[in-house]
C-alpha positions as CSV (number, residue, x, y, z in Angstrom):
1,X,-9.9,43.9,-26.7
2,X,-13.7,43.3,-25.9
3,X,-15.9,42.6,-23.7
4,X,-15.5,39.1,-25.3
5,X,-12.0,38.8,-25.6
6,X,-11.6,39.7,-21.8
7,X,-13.9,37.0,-21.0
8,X,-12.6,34.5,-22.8
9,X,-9.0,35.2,-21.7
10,X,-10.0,35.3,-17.9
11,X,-12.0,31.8,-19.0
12,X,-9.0,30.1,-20.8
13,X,-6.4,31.6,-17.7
14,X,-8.8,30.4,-15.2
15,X,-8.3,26.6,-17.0
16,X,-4.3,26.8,-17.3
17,X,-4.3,27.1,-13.4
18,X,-6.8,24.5,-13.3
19,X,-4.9,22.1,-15.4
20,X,-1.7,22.8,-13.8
21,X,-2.9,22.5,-9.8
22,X,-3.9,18.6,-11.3
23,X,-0.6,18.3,-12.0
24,X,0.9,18.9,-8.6
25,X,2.0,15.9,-7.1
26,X,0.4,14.2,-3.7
27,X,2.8,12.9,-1.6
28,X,1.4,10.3,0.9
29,X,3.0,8.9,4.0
30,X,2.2,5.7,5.6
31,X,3.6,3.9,8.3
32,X,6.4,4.5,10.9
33,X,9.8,4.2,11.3
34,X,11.9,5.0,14.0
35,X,14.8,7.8,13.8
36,X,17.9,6.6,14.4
37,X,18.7,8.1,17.4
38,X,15.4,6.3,18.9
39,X,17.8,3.4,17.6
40,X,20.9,4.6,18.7
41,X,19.8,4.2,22.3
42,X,18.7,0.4,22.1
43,X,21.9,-1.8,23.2
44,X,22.3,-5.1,21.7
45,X,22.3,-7.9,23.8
46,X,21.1,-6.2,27.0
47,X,17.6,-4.9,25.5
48,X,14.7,-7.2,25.2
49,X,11.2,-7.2,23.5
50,X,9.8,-5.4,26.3
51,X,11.9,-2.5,26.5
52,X,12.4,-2.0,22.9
53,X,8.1,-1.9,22.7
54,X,8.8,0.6,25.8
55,X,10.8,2.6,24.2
56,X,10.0,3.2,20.7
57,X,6.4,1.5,20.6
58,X,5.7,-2.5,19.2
59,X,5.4,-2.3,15.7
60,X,2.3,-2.7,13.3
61,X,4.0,-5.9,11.9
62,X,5.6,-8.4,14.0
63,X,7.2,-11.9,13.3
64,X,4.6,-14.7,13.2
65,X,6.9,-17.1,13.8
66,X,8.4,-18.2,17.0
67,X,7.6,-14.5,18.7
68,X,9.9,-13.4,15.9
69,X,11.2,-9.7,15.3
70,X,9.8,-6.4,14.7
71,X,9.3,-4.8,11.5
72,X,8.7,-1.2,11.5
73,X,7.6,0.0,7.9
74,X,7.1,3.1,6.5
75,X,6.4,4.1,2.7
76,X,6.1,7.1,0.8
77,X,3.8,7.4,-2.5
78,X,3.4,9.8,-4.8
79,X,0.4,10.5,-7.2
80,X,0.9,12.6,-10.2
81,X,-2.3,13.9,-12.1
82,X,-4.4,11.0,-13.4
83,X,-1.1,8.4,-12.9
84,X,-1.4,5.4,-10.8
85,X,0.5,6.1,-7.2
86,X,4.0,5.3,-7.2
87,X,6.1,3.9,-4.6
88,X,8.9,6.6,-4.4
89,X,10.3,5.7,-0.9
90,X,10.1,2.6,1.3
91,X,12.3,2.7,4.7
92,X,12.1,-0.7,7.0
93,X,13.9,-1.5,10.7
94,X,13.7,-5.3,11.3
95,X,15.1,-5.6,15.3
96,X,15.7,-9.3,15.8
97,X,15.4,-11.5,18.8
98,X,17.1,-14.5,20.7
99,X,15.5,-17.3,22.2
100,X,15.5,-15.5,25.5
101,X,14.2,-12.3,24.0
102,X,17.4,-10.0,23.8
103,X,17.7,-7.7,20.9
104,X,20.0,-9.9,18.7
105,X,20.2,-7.5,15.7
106,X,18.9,-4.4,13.9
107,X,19.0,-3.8,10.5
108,X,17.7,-0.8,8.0
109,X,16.2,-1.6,4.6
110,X,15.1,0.6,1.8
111,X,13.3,0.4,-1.4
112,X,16.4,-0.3,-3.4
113,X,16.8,-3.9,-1.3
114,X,13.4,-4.5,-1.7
115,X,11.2,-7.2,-4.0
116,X,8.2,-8.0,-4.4
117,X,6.7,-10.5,-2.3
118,X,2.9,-11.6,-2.5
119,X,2.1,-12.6,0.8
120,X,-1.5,-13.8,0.0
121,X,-3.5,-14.9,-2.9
122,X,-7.5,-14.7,-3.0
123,X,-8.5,-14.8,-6.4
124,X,-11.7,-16.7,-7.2
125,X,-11.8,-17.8,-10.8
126,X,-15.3,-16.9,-13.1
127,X,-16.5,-19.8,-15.1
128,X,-17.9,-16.4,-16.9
129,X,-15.5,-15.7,-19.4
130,X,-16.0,-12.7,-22.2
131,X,-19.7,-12.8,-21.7
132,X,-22.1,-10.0,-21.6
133,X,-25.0,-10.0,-19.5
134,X,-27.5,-10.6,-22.3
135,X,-25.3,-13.4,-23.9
136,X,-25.4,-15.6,-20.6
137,X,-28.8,-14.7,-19.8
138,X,-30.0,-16.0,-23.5
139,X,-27.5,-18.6,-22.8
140,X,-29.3,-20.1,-20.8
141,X,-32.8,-20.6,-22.9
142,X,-31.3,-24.3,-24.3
143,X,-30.4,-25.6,-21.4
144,X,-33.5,-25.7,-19.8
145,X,-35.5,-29.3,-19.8
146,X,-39.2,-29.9,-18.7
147,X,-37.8,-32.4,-16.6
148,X,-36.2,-30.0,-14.4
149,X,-39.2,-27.4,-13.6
150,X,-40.4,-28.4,-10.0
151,X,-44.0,-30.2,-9.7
């Protein structure tokens, strides 16, 4: 083989592990969730919102309601290559309260008993529709009266 051939074989290697190191997937963590033995020692009916923050730290998300419970959320993505992320594991601990502030419950949730809730909506519509720039600049040339140019 050449001087050629050897180049071009350490070129075209040199893009295979290129191509495949894209392909590696990134795995993401966000969030926290605590272990269960962290959960194993809160008692319910005998800890309260105080000693559960205390203990295993107040959560990013709380109840907005009536000082409701804590929700401690923690998701795992993964990105693949060019693909959009994807969602591959979603853990969540909701401790409920009592009026008086007792640890009433505490439940575990994952991404199987999960749906899709949109929790806010900001979408401002465009009266521009389909329109380049140049069309709705030029647009604009008949819609202009004498009457309206400032004296």
């Amino acid at each position: 083989m050449g001087r050629l051939g050897r180049g071009f074989a350490g070129a075209l290697i040199a893009l295979l592990v290129v191509a495949l190191a894209g392909c590696t997937p990134i795995i993401r963590n966000h969030g926290y969730v605590p272990s269960e033995e962290e959960l194993a020692a809160i008692i319910v009916g005998v800890d309260t919102r105080d000693s559960v923050a205390a203990s295993i730290g107040r959560p990013s998300t709380s109840g907005v309601v009536n000082e409701g419970g804590f929700y401690y959320i923690r998701s795992t993505w993964r990105t693949v290559g060019w693909r959009a992320p994807e969602e591959i594991e979603r853990q969540l601990v909701a401790i409920s309260f009592d009026a008086n502030g007792t640890v009433e419950n505490i439940e575990r949730f994952g991404l199987e008993d999960g749906r899709v809730i949109t929790l806010s909506r900001r979408v401002t519509s465009s009266s521009v529709r389909n329109l380049s720039f140049i069309r709705q600049l030029l647009g604009n040339f008949g819609r202009v009266r004498l009457s309206d140019a400032p004296t």
